[in-house]
MARFI-318745 format. One record per residue (C-alpha): residue number from 0; residue in one letter; x, z, y. Coordinates in Angstrom, 2 decimals, padded with zeros to 5 digits. Each point is the difference from the previous one (the first is absolute). Example, Ala and Ser with C-alpha at 12.3 -4.5 7.8 and 13.67 -1.06 7.14 Angstrom:
BEGIN
seq / type / X / Z / Y
0 / A / 012.30 / 007.80 / -004.50
1 / S / 001.37 / -000.66 / 003.44
END
This chain:
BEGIN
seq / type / X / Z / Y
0 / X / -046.70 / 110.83 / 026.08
1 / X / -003.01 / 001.63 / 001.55
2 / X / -002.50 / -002.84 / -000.96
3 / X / 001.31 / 000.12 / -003.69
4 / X / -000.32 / 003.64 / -000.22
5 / X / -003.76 / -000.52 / 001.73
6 / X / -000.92 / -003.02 / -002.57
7 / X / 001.26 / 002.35 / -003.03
8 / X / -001.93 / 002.81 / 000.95
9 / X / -003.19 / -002.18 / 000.75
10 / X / 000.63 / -001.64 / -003.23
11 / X / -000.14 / 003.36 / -001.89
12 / X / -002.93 / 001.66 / 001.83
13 / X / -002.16 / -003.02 / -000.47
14 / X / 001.07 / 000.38 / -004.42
15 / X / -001.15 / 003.55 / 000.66
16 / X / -003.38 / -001.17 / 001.53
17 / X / -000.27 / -002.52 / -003.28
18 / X / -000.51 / 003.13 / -002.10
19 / X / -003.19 / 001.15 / 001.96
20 / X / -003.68 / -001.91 / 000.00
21 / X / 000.08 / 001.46 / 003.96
22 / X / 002.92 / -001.19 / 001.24
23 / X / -000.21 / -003.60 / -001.90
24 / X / -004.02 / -000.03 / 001.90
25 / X / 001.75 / 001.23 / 003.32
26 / X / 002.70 / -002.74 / 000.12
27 / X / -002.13 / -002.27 / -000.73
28 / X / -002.34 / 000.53 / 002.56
29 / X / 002.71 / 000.21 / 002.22
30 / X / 001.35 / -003.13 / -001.19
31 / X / -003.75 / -001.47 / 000.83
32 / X / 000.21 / 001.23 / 003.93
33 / X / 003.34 / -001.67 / 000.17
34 / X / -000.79 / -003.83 / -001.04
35 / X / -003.95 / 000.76 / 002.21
36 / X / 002.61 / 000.99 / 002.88
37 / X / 001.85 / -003.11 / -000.23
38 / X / -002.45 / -001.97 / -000.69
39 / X / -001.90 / 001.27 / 003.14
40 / X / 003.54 / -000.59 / 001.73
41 / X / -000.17 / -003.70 / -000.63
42 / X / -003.82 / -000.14 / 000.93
43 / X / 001.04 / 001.49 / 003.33
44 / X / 003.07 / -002.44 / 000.11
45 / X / -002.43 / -002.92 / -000.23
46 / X / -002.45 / 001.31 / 002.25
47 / X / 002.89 / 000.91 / 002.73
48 / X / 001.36 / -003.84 / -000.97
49 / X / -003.21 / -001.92 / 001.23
50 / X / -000.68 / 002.43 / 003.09
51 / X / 003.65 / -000.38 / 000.85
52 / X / -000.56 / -004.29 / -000.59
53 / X / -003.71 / 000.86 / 001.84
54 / X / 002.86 / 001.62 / 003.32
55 / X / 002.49 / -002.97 / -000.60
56 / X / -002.78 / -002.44 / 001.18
57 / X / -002.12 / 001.84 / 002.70
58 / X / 003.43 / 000.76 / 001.38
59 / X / 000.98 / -003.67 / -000.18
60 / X / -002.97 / -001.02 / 001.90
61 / X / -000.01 / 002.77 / 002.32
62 / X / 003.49 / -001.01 / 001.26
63 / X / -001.27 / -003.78 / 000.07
64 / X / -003.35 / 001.09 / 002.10
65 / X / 001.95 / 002.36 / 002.50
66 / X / 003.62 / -001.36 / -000.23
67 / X / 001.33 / 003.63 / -000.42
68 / X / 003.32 / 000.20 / -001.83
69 / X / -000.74 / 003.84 / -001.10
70 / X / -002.70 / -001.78 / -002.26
71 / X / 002.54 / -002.23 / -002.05
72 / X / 001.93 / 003.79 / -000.83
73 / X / -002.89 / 001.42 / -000.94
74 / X / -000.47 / -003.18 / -002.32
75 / X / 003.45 / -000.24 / -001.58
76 / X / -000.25 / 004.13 / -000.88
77 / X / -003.45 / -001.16 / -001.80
78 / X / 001.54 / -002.65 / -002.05
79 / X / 003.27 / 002.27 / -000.86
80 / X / -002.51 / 002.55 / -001.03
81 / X / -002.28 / -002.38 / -001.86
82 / X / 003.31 / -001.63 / -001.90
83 / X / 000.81 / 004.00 / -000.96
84 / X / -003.21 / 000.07 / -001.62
85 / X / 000.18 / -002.67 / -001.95
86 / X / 003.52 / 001.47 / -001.24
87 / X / -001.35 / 003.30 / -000.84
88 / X / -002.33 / -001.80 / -002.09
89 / X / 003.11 / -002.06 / -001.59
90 / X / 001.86 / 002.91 / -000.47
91 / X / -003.09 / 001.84 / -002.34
92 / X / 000.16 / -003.30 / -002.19
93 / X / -002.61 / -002.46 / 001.42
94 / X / 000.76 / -003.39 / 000.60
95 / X / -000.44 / -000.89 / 003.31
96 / X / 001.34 / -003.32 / 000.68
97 / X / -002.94 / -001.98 / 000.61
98 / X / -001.03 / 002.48 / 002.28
99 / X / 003.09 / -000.17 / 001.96
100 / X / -000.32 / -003.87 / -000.11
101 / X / -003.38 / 000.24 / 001.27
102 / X / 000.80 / 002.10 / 002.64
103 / X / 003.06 / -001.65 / 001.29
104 / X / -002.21 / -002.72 / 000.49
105 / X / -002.82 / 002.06 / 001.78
106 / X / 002.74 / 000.94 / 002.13
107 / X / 001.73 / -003.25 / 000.88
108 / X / -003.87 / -001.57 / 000.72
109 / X / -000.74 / 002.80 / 002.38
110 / X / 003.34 / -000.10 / 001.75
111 / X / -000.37 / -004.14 / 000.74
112 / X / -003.64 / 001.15 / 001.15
113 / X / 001.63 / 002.39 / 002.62
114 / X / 002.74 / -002.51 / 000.63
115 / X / -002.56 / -002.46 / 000.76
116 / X / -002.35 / 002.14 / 002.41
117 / X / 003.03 / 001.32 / 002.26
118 / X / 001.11 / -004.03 / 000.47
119 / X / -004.19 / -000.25 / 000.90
120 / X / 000.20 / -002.26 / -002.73
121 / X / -003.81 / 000.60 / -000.76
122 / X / -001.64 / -002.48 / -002.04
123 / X / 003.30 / 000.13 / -002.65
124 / X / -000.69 / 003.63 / 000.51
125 / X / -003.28 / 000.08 / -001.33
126 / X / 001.24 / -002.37 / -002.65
127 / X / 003.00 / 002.68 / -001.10
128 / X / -002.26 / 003.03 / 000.18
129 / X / -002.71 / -001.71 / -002.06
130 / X / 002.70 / -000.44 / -003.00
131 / X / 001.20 / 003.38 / 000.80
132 / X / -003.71 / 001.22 / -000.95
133 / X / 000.55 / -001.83 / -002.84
134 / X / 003.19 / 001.35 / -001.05
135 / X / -001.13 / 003.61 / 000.89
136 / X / -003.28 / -001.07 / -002.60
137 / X / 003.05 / -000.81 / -002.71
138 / X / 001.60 / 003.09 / 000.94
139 / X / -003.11 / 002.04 / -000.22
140 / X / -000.84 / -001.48 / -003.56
141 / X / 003.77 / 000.61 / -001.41
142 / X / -000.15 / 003.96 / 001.63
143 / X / -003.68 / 000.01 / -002.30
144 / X / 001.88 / -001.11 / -003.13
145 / X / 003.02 / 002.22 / 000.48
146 / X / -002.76 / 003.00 / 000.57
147 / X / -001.74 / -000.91 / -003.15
148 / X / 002.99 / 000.03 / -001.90
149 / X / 000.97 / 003.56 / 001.56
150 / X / -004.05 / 000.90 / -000.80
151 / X / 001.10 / -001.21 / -003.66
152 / X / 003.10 / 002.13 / 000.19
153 / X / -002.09 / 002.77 / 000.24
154 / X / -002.30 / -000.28 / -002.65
155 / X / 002.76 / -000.71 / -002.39
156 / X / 001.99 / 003.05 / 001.56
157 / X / -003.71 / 002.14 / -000.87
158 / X / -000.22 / -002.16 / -003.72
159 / X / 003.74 / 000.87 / -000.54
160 / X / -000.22 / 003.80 / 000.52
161 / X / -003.40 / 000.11 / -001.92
162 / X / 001.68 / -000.99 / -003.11
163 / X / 003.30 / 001.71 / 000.37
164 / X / -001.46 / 003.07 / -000.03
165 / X / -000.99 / -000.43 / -003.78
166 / X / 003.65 / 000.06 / -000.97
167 / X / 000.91 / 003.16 / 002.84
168 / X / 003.41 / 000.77 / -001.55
169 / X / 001.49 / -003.13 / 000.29
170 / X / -001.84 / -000.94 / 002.74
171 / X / 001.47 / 002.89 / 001.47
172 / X / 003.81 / -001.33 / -000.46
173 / X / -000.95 / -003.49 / 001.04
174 / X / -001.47 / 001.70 / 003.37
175 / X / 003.12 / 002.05 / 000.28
176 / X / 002.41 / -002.90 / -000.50
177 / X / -002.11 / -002.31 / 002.04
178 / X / -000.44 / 002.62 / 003.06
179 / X / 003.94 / 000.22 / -000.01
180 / X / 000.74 / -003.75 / 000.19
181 / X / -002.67 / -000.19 / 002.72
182 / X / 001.33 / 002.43 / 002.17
183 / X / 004.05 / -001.61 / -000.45
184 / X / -002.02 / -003.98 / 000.71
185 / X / -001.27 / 001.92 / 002.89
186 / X / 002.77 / 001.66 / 001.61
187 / X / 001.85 / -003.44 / -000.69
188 / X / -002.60 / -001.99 / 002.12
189 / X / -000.44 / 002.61 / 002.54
190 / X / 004.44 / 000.13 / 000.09
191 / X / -000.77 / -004.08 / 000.30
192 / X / -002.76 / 000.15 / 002.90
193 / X / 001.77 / 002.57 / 002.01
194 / X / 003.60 / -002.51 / -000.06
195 / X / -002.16 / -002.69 / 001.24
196 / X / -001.75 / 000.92 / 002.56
197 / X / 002.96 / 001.65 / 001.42
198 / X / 002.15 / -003.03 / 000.02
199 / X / -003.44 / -002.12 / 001.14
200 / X / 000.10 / 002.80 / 002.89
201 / X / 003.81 / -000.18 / 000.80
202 / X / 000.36 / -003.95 / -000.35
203 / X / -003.43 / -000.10 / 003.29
204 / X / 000.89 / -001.10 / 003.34
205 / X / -001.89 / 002.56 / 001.25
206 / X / 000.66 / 003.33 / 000.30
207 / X / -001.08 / 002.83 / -002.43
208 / X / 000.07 / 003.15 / -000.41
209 / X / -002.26 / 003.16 / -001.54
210 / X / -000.57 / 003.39 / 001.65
211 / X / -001.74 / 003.03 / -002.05
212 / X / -002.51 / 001.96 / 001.48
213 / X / 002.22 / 001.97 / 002.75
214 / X / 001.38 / -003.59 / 001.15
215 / X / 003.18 / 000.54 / -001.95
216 / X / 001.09 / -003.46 / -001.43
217 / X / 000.74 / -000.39 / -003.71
218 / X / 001.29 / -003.64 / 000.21
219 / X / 000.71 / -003.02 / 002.24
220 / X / 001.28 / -003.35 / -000.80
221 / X / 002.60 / -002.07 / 001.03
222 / X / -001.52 / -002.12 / 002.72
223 / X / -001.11 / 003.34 / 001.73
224 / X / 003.18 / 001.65 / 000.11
225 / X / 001.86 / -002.90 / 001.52
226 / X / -002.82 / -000.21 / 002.70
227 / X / 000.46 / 003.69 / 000.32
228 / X / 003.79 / -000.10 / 000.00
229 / X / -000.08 / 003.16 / -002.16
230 / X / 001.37 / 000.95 / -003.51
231 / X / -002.15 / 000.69 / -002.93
232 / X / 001.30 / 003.64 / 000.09
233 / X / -000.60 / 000.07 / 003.53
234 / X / -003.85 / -000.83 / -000.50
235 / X / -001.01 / 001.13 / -003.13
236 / X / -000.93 / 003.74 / -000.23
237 / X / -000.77 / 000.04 / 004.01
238 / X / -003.30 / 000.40 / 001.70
239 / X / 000.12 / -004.00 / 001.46
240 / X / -002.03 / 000.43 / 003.37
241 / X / 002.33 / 002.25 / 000.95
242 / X / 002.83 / -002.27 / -000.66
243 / X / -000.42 / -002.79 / 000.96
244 / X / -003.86 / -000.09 / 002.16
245 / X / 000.23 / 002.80 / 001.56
246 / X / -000.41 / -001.44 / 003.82
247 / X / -001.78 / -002.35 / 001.57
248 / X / 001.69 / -003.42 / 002.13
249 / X / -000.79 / 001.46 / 003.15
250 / X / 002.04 / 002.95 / -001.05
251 / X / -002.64 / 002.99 / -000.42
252 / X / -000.30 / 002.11 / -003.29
253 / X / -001.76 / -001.70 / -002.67
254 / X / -002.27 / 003.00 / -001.90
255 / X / 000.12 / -000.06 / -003.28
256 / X / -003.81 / 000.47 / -000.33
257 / X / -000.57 / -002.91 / 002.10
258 / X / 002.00 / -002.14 / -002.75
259 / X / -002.16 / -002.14 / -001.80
260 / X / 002.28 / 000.33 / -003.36
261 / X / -000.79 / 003.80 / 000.91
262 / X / -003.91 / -000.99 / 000.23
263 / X / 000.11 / -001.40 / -003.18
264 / X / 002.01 / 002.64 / -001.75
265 / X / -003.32 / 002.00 / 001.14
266 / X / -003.32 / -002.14 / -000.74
267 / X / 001.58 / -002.54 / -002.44
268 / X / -001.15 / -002.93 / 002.16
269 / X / 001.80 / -003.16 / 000.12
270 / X / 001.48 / -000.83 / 003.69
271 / X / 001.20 / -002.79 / 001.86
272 / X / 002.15 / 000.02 / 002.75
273 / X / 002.59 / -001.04 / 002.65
274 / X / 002.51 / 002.90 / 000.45
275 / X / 003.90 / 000.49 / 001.50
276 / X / 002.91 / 001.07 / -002.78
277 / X / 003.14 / 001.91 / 000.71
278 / X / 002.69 / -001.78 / -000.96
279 / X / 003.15 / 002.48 / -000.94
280 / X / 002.08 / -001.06 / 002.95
281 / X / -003.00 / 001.00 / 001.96
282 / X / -001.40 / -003.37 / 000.86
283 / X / -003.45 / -000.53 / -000.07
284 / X / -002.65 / -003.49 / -001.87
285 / X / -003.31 / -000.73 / -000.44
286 / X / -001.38 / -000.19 / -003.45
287 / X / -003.32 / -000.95 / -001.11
288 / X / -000.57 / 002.58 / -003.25
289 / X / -002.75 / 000.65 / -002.68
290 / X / 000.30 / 003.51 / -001.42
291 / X / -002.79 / 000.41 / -003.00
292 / X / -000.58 / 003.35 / -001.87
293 / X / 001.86 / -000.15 / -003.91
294 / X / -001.92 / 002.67 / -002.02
295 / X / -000.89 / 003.33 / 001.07
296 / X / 003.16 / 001.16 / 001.78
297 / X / 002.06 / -003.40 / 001.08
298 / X / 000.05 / -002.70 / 002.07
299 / X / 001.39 / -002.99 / 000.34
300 / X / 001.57 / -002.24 / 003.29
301 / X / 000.23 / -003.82 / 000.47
302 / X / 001.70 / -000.73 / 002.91
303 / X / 001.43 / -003.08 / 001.45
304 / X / 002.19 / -000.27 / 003.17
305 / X / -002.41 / -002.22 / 003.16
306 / X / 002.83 / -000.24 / 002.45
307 / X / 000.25 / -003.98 / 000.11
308 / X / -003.80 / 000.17 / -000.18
309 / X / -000.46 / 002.15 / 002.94
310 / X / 002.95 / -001.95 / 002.01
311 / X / -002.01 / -003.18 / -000.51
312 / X / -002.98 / 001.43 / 001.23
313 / X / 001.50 / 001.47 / 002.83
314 / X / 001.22 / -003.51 / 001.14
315 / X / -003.77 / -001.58 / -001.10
316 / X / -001.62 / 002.71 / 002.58
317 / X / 002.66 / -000.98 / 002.52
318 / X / -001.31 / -003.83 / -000.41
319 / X / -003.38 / 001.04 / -000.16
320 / X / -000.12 / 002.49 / 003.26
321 / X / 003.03 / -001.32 / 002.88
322 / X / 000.73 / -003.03 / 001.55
323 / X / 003.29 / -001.47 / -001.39
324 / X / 001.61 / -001.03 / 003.11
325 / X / -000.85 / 003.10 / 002.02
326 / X / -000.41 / 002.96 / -002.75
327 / X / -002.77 / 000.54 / 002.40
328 / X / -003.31 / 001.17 / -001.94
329 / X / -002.30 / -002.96 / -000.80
330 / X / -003.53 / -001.09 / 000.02
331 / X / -001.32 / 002.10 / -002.87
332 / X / 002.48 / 003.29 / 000.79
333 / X / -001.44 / 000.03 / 003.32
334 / X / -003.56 / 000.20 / -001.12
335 / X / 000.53 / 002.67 / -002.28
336 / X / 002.20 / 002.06 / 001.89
337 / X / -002.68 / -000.65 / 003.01
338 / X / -002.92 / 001.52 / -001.80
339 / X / 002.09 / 002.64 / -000.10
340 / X / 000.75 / 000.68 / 003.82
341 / X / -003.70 / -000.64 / 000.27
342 / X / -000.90 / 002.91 / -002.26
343 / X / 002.95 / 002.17 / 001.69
344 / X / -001.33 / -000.90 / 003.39
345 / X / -003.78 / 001.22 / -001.04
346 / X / 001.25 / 003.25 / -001.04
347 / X / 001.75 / 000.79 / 002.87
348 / X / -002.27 / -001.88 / 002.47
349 / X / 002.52 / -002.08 / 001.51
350 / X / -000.32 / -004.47 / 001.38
351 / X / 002.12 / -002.14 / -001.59
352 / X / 001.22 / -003.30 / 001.04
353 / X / 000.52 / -003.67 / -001.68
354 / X / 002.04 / -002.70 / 001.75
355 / X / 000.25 / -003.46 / -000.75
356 / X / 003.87 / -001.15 / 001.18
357 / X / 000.77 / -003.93 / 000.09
358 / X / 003.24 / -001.02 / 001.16
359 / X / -000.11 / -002.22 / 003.22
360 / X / 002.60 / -003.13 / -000.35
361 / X / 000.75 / 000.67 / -003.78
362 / X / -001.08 / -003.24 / -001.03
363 / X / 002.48 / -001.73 / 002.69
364 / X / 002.85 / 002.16 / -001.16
365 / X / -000.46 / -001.38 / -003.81
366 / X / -000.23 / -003.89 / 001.31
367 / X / 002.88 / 000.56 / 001.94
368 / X / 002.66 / 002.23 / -001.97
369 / X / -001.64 / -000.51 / -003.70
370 / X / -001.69 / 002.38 / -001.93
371 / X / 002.82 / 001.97 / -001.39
372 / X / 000.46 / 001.57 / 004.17
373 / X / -003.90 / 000.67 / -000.26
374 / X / 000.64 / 001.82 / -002.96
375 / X / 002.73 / 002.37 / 001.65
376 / X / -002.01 / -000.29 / 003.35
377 / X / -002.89 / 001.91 / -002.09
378 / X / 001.91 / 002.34 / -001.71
379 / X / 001.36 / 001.11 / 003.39
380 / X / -003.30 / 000.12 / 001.65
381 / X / -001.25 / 002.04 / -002.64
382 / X / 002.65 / 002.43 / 000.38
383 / X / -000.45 / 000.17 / 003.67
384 / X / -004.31 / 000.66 / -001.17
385 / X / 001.44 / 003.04 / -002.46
386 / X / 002.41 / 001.44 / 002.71
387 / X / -002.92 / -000.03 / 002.76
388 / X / -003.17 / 001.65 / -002.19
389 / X / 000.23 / 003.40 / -000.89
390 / X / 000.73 / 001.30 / -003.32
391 / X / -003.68 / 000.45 / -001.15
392 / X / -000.74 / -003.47 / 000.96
393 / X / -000.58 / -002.89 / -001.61
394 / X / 001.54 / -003.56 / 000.23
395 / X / -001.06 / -002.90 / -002.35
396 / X / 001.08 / -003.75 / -000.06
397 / X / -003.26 / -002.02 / -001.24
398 / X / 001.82 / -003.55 / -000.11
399 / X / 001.98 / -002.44 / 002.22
400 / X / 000.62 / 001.70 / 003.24
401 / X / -003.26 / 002.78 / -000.27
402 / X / 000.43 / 003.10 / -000.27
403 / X / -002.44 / 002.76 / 000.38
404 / X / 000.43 / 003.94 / 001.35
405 / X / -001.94 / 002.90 / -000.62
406 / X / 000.24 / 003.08 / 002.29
407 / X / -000.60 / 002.98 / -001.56
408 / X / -001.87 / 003.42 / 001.84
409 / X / 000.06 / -001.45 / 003.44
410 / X / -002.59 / 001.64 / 002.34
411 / X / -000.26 / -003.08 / 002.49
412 / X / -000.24 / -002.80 / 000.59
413 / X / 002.82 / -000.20 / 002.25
414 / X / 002.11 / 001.45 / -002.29
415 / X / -000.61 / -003.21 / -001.84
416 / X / 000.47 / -002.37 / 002.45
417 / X / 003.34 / 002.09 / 000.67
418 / X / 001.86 / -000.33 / -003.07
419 / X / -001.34 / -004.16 / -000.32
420 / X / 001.67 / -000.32 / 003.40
421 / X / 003.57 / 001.78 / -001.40
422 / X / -000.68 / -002.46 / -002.46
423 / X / -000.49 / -003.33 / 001.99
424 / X / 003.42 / 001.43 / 002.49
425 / X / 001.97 / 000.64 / -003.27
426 / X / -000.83 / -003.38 / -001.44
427 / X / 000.70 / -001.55 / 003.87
428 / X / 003.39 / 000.67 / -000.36
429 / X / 002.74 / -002.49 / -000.78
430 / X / 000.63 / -000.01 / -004.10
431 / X / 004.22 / -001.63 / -000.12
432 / X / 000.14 / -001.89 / -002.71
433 / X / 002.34 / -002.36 / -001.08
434 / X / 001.90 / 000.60 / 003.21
435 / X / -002.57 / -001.55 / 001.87
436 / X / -003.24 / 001.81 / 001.60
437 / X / -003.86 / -000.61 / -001.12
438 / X / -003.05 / 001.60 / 001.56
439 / X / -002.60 / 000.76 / -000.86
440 / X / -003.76 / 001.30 / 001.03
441 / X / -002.53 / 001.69 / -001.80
442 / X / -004.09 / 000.25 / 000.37
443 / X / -002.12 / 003.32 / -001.22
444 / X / -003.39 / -000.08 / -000.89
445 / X / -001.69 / 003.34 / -001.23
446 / X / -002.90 / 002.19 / -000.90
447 / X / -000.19 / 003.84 / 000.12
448 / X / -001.80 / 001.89 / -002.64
449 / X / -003.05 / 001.20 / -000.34
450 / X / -000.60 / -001.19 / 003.38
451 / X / 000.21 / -004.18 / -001.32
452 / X / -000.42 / 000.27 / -003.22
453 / X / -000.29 / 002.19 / -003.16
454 / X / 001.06 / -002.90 / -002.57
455 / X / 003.99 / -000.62 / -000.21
456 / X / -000.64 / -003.55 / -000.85
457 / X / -001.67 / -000.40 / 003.04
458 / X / 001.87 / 001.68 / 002.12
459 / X / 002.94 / -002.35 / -000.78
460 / X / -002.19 / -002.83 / 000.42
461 / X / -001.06 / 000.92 / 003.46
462 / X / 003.67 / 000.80 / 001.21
463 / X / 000.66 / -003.30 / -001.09
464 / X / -002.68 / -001.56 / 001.94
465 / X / 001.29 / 002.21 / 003.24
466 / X / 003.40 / -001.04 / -000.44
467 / X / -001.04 / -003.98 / -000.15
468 / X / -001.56 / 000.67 / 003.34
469 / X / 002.98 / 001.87 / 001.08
470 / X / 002.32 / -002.84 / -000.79
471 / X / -002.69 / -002.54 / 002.03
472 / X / 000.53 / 002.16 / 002.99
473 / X / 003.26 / -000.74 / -000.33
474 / X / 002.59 / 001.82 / -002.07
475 / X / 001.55 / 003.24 / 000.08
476 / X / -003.62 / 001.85 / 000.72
477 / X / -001.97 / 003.28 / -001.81
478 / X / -003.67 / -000.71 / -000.61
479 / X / -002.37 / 002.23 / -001.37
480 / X / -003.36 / -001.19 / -002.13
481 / X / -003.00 / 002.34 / 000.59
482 / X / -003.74 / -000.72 / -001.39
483 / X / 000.49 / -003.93 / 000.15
484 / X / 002.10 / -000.29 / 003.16
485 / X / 003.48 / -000.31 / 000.81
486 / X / 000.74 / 002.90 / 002.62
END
């Protein structure tokens, strides 16, 4: 009722206008801004379409050349917003089918090129991103056309308006009438838009949601809430960090102005990163979100929930840094967390110490019972190493029947040779396995830093040569290597 009473009384102010030279002249002219306006609209549109195409490739390629998932997001938001474009520019009456077409195909050529460079498939590579050169070329020459035709828009709009303005009383009505079936094919596609983006939004598999400027959230899809385990009316209206981020996994107070939604809300920057959520039964998750500024005063969040990614890479570390059989620390573990006793032991001016530890009689123990006893025979030995060392110590198994010690802040050298001879009694005595008894012996080699060495590598390498001559002067013996010499 309120849109027919508005049309009616538009109607009738614009017959009143018809009836004065000024107001048929003002119209007019205002009729004039409006088609340069959208006409400026579409220019824009088809500028923002081949930037956003322009972000769809270096995106593409960036995530090919680095291998960085966060790339690919940044690339699928550049083709939904170059796609928009191009339906702006359908909705204001162009035809823009063959540059859809063109661009579907721009798209599909660079995504094969990116395929082909993360599968270090090079030379078909080079062969996919020369023909996606090509198809950006075709693309490039169809966005031309379409801009000359919008070009040609405009000087028809300009030649239109010229010569209406020679019959200003019924040009007058025809603006009138045309103004008001603009605005309804307006609000109808803006109705349209609005009803598809938010079913695009709430059919994602990722979660969604907008917050205005004081981090209050206006709406939130489907996938979010069920990640959430909230209600819509439980969400929407309610500032979100303090619902549902509001502390951190270790259980401290997450500040809101630490928030990087909150960050965003205040310099309009797009952020990536790796938070914890809240569920509403008070459990927490990693996601991996994307919050990007909408307008002036919102913002929008992409988040999707990383806890099977983060499990797997939690059980790739544990392949990559322990021994399997021992959950010992391996190799590369030891190295790292090494350099950092070393730099521990410079600030507070302390010696350290590295022993090299071969079993004596391991190899007789596998030839006799099989290897599945050396296997528990190691395990045990390794917690008999663990139960000896102190806390802050450090025990390692390199391979086989090796393992290596560090000694952390010792202030002699006898302290050294102490805790390698707790370690060679400990070892000594009787491991039951099977219901039967095995013994075994073990030979130390080591090095004491700075004194030896200030290299870890060769550190290891010269307890290893001090525990070969310990084991030639037969078994079960400490031996300490010191500027070439076995001491």
């Amino acid at each position: 009722m309120e849109n027919k009473n508005f049309i009616f009384k538009l109607i009738v102010a614009n017959a009143l206008i018809i009836v004065v030279v000024f107001g048929t002249f003002y119209t007019v002219f205002n009729f004039l801004n409006f088609q340069l306006a959208k006409n400026t609209l579409q220019r824009q549109n088809m500028t923002s379409f081949i930037h956003s195409c322009d972000h769809v490739s270096v995106n593409l390629y960036q995530s090919a050349m680095l291998n960085n998932s966060d790339y690919l997001t940044e690339a699928a938001l550049s083709s939904n917003n170059a796609l928009n474009y191009l339906q702006s520019l359908s909705n204001s009456g162009f035809d823009t089918r063959s540059l859809t077409e063109n661009y579907y195909d721009f798209f599909r050529q660079t995504v094969l090129t990116t395929s082909l460079v993360l599968e270090h498939r090079l030379d078909e590579g080079h062969i996919a991103d020369h023909i996606s050169h090509k198809k950006y070329q075709t693309l490039h020459t169809a966005f031309l056309s379409m801009r000359q035709k919008i070009n040609e828009e405009q000087e028809r709009i300009i030649m239109a308006i010229n010569t209406l303005m020679g019959f200003s009383a019924i040009l007058l009505v025809i603006i009138i009438i045309a103004n008001i079936m603009i605005l309804f094919r307006s609000f109808k596609s803006i109705r349209a838009k609005e009803n598809e983006r938010s079913e695009m939004i709430a059919a994602l598999g990722d979660g969604v949601y907008g917050i205005n400027s004081n981090g209050i959230c206006t709406f939130i899809n489907r996938s979010a809430l069920d990640m959430l385990g909230f209600l819509e009316e439980e969400v929407i209206g309610v500032n979100q960090h303090r619902l549902f981020h509001h502390h951190r996994s270790d259980g401290t107070i997450y500040p809101e102005e630490d928030c990087p939604i909150h960050l965003t809300e205040m310099d309009r920057k797009i952020r990536h990163s790796e938070e914890m959520f809240i569920r509403k039964d008070g459990t927490l998750f990693p996601v991996s979100l994307t919050v990007a500024p909408l307008g002036t005063d919102r913002s929008i969040v992409v988040f999707q929930d990383i806890t099977v990614q983060k499990e797997e890479q939690a059980i790739l570390d544990g392949f990559a840094n322990y021994d399997t059989l021992t959950a010992l620390p391996n190799r590369r573990l030891f190295t790292i967390l090494a350099d950092q006793v070393i730099a521990q032991a410079n600030r507070d001016n302390k010696m350290i110490s590295i022993g090299f530890l071969d079993l004596d009689g391991f190899k007789q123990v596998n030839d006799t019972y099989g290897h599945d006893v050396g296997d528990i025979l190691l395990q045990e030995v390794a917690k008999r190493f663990k139960s000896t060392l102190r806390q802050s110590d450090i025990i390692a198994r390199f391979g086989g029947d090796e393992f290596v010690v560090l000694l952390t802040s010792i202030d002699t050298k006898n302290e050294a040779e102490l805790s390698f001879k707790r370690l060679i009694d400990q070892v000594s005595e009787p491991i039951v396995l099977h219901s039967f008894e095995i013994k075994v012996g073990v030979s130390i080699g080591y090095t004491l830093y700075p004194q030896d060495s200030g290299d870890i590598d060769l550190l290891v390498r010269h307890a290893d040569i001090a525990m070969y001559d310990a084991k030639q002067s037969g078994k079960g013996r400490i031996r300490r290597y010191q500027n070439q010499e076995i001491i």
